[in-house]
N, C-alpha and C positions, 0 to 999 in steps of 0.2 A: 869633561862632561861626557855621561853615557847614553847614550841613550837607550828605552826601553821598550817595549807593550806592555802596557796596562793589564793586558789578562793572566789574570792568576797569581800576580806580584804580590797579592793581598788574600789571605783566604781563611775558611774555616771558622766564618762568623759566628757567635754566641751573644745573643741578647739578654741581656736582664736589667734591672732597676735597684738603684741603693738609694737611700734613703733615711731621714734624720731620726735619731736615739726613742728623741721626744716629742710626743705630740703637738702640735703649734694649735694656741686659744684658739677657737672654731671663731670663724665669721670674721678672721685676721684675713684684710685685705692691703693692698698693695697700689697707691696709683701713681704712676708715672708721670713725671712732669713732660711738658715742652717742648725740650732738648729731649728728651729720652726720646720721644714719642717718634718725633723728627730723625731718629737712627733707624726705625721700626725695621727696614728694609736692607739695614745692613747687617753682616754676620762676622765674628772675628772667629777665623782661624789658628789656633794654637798648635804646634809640634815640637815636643820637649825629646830629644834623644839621648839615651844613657846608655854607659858601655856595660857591658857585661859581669864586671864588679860592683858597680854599681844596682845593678839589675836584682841583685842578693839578695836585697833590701827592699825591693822594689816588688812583692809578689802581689795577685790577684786578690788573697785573703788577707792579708795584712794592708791594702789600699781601703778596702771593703771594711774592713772591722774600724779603724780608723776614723773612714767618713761616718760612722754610725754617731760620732760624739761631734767630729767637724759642721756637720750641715747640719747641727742643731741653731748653729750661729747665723744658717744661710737660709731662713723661712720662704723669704721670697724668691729666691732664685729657685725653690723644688716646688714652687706651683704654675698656675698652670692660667692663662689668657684670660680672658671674658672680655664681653661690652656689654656699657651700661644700659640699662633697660629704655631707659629717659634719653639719654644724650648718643650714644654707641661711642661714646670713648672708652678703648683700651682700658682693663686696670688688671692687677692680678689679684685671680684666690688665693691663696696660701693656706692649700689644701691637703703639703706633704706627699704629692706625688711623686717627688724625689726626682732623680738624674737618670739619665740611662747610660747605663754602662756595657760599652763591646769590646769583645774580646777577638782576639784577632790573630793571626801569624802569617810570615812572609821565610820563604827559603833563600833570601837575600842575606847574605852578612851587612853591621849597622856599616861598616866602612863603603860595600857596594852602593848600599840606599844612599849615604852621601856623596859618592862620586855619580851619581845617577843625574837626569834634570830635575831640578827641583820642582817643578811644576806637578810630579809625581806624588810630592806630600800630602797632596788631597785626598791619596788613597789613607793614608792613618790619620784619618782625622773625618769625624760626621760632615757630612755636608747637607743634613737636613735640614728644613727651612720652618720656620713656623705656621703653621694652618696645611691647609683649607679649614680643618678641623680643631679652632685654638682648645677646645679644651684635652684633645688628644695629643699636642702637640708640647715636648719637654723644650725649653730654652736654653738647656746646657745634657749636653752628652762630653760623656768621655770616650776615646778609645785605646785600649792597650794591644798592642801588637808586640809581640816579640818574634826579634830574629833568628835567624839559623846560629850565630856566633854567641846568644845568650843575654844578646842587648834585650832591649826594649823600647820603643817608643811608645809618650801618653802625648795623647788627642786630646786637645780641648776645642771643644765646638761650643760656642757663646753666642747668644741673640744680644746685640749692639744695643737693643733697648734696656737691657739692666745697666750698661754701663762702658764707660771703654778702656780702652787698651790697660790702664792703672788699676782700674777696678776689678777686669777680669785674670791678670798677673799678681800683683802688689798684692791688694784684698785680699781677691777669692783662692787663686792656685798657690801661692807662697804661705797661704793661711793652713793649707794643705799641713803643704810641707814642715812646718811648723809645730802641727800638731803631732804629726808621725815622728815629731825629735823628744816628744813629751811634755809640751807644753799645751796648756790650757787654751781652747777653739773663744779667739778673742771678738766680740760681738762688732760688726762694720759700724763704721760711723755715718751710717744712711740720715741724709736733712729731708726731713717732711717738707713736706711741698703742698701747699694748700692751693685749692683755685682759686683765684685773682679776678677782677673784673678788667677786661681788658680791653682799653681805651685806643681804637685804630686810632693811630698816627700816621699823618699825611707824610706820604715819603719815605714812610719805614719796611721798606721789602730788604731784607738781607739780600746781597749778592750767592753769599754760598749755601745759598736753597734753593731747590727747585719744584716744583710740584709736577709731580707727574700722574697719570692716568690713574683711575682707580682700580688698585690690587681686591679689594675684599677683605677676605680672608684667608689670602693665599700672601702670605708678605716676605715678596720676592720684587726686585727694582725689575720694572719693565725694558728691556734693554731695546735696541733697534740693531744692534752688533752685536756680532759674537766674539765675547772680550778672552783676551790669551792674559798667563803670567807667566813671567821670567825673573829668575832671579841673578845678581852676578854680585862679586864681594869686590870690595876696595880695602887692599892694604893697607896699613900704615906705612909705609912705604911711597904708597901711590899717594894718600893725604898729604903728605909731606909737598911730594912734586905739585899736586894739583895748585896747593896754595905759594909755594913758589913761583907756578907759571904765573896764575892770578894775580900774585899778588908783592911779587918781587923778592929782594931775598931781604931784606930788612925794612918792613913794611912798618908804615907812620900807625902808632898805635893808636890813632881816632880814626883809621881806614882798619882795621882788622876786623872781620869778617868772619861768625862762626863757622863750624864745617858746614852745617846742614845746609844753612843758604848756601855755600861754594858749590856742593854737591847739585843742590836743585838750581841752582842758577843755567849751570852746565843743561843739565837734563830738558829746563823750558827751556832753553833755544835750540837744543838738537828737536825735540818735539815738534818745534816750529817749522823745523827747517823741512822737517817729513810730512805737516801739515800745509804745504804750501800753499796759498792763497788763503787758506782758511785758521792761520796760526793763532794757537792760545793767546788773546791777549791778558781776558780776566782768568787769575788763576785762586785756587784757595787754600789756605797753609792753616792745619791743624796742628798744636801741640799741647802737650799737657802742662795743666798747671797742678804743678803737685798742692800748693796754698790750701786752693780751693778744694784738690780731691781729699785732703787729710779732713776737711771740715765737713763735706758731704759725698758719699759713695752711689756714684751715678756716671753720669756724663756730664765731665767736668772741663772737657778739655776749653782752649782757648783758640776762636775759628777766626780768620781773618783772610782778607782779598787784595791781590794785589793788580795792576791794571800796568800794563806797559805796550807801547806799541813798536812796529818792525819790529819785534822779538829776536827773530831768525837774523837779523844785521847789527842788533847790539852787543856791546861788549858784556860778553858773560857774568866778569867783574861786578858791571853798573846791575846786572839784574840782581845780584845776589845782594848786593848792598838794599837793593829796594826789598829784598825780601826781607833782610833783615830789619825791618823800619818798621815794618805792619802788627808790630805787636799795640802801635797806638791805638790800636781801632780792634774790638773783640763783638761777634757779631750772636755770640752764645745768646743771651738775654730776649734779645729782638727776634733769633728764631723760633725760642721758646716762645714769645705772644702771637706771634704770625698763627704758631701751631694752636694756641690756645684759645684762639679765635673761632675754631669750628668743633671746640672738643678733640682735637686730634682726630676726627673721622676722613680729613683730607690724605692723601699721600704725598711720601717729599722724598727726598736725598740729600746728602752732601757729600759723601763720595761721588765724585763722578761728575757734580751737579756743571762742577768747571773741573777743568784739569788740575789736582788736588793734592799737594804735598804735605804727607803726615809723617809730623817728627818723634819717635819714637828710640829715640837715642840712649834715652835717660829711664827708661822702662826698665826694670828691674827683672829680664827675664830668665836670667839667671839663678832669680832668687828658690829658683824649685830645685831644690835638693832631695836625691835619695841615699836613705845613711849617708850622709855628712859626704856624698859625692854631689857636684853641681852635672848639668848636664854638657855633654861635647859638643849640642848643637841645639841652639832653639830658632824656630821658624815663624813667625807667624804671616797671616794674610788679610785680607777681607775678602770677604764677599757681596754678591752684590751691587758690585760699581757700575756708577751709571757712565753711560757713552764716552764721555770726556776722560778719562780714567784717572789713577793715581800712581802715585811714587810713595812708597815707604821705605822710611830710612831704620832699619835698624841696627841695634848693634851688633857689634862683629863677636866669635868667642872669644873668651876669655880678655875682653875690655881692647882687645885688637883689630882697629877697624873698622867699616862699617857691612851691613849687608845691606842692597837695594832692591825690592821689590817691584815690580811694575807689572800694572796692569793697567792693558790697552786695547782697544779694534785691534782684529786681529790681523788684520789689513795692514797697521801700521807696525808690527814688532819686528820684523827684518829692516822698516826702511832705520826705526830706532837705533837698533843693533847699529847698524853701519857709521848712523852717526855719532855712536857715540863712543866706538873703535876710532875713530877719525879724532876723538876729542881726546883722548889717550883715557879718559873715563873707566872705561870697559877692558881688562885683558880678556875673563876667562867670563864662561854666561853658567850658572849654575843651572 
């Protein structure tokens, strides 16, 4: 790992706007369900890097000419906020404002940006937020940076409220890519969501919601810390060892145990151990159901809570098994009526709400290809997280691996570090 100053790493901004072939029928509007409504305050982070050969393929005018046929397919994502007159919930115009697009350069070679810390990647990639001002405000930016060695890195900045991690990879960027190979910009499989009457039930508070303070118009998670990210990779090599230590060397095949619990098992009890006195008991484990995302393009994933107590003195092992168990219980449905109880005018989270492991293994983010090159390194993050932070798991290049994301107080990220070097977890911190 390198490390860097942020000044001038990134420079020579150019702003502009792209935007779809064809007109969208006027007075085409957009309403978010629920679940969607209930992300309002989170943002996904995307960083796709391509090498230099790849980059060939990969120009300004040719992305640009491209999305002119691509986001004819994508109405809703190039419009632009509103509230209802009657109710002030959220919905969108789909008024063809389009995306905005930056243009960008760094005197970095792409090998230095990846020996650098990764926490750095924020600089190729929007970090703008939605509002104050929703109707001036785009939900998806790109940004293209090119290197000194002829790389490039694309930025995808995405508002959590169109959709997640499947939607904005799989769907929307891969749909990209797809089209730039010469095929036909294929229409999402968006499920209409109609409003419901929605009957409070006695007891029905989801655990992995939380409401917090009211934003406005400015939909940004109100934090009480100032949260850090780090990242750090786990070999295949090191998966190998972990689930030997775990789990012995010829483990009974009604105890085996996916990676992603082994991984996050490790991680809530080192968490614990740094949280002393006040250790995560409820935590929340997000992953995708591809089922559901193939039938409707939103937020689709699958939210579930797990409760365990002395965290910090149980065997890693038993946590991981309990993580792996909580897929009986999906808390999507119940957050969406919670939210649909006030119009969505309340504010909420679920990053963050508990300490929040998102399984992102199976995400297809590879699937962005330039000229028939995939990328040497895709990143993604969130933004947004509340207090309690998160763990993402994603996958490692070329199907080797995993990457771990973390974000936390930033108060706690060295005591983490430590413990999770001590847990053999951790070699190198990206």
């Amino acid at each position: 790992m390198v490390l860097a100053k942020e000044d001038n790493l990134v420079y020579g901004f150019r702003l502009s706007s792209v935007g779809a072939g064809k007109i969208t029928e006027p007075n085409t509007v957009h309403e978010p369900s629920g679940i969607d409504l209930a992300m309002k305050l989170h943002y996904l982070r995307g960083v796709y890097f391509f090498s230099s050969e790849a980059a060939e393929g990969l120009t300004v005018l040719n992305i640009k000419e491209v999305m002119f046929d691509w986001l004819c397919a994508h109405f809703r994502e190039m419009g632009r906020f509103r509230r209802s007159e009657s109710s002030g919930r959220p919905y969108v115009k789909c008024n063809d404002c389009g995306a905005r697009f930056i243009e960008a350069q760094s005197d970095k070679t792409l090998e230095e940006w990846l020996g650098m810390d990764w926490s750095l990647h924020k600089l190729l990639v929007s970090n703008q937020i939605i509002g104050p001002e929703l109707f001036f405000s785009p939900p998806v930016l790109f940004q293209w940076t090119r290197f000194k060695c002829g790389g490039v890195s694309v930025g995808l900045s995405w508002a959590h409220v169109l959709g997640d991690a499947i939607a904005a990879s799989e769907y929307f960027l891969n749909g990209l890519s797809r089209t730039m190979a010469g095929k036909e910009p294929s229409r999402l499989p968006y499920s209409e969501t109609s409003k419901k009457n929605i009957q409070k039930r006695e007891g029905s508070s989801p655990r992995a919601l939380k409401q917090v303070e009211s934003v406005g118009d400015h939909w940004i998670t109100p934090n009480n810390h100032k949260m850090e990210t780090f990242s750090f990779t786990i070999t295949s090599t090191q998966l190998n060892s972990l689930k030997l230590k775990l789990l012995g060397q010829n483990p009974n095949p009604a105890e085996e145990i996916p990676t992603f619990e082994l991984i996050c098992g490790v991680i809530w009890q080192c968490v614990a151990k740094v949280r002393e006195g006040s250790e995560p008991k409820l935590v929340t484990i997000c992953r995708n159901d591809t089922k559901i995302a193939a039938q409707g393009y939103g937020n689709c994933q699958i939210i579930s809570t797990v409760e365990a107590a002395d965290v910090a003195d149980v065997d890693p092992k038993s946590l991981a098994a309990m993580l792996a168990k909580r897929y009986e219980s999906d808390e999507q449905s119940l957050i969406g009526e919670v939210v649909d109880r006030d119009d969505g005018v309340s504010d909420y989270i679920v990053y963050g709400a508990n300490l929040t492991f998102v399984n992102w293994e199976d995400a297809d983010f590879y699937g962005f290809e330039a000229d028939g090159h995939k990328p040497v390194c895709v990143n993604y993050s969130i933004q947004g997280v509340g207090d309690e932070g998160a763990i993402l798991v994603l996958p490692g290049p070329n199907g080797e691996g995993r990457v771990v994301n973390v974000i936390l107080p930033e108060k706690e990220v060295l005591g983490l570090k430590a413990e999770l070097r001590k847990s053999d977890l951790m070699v190198e911190i990206n």
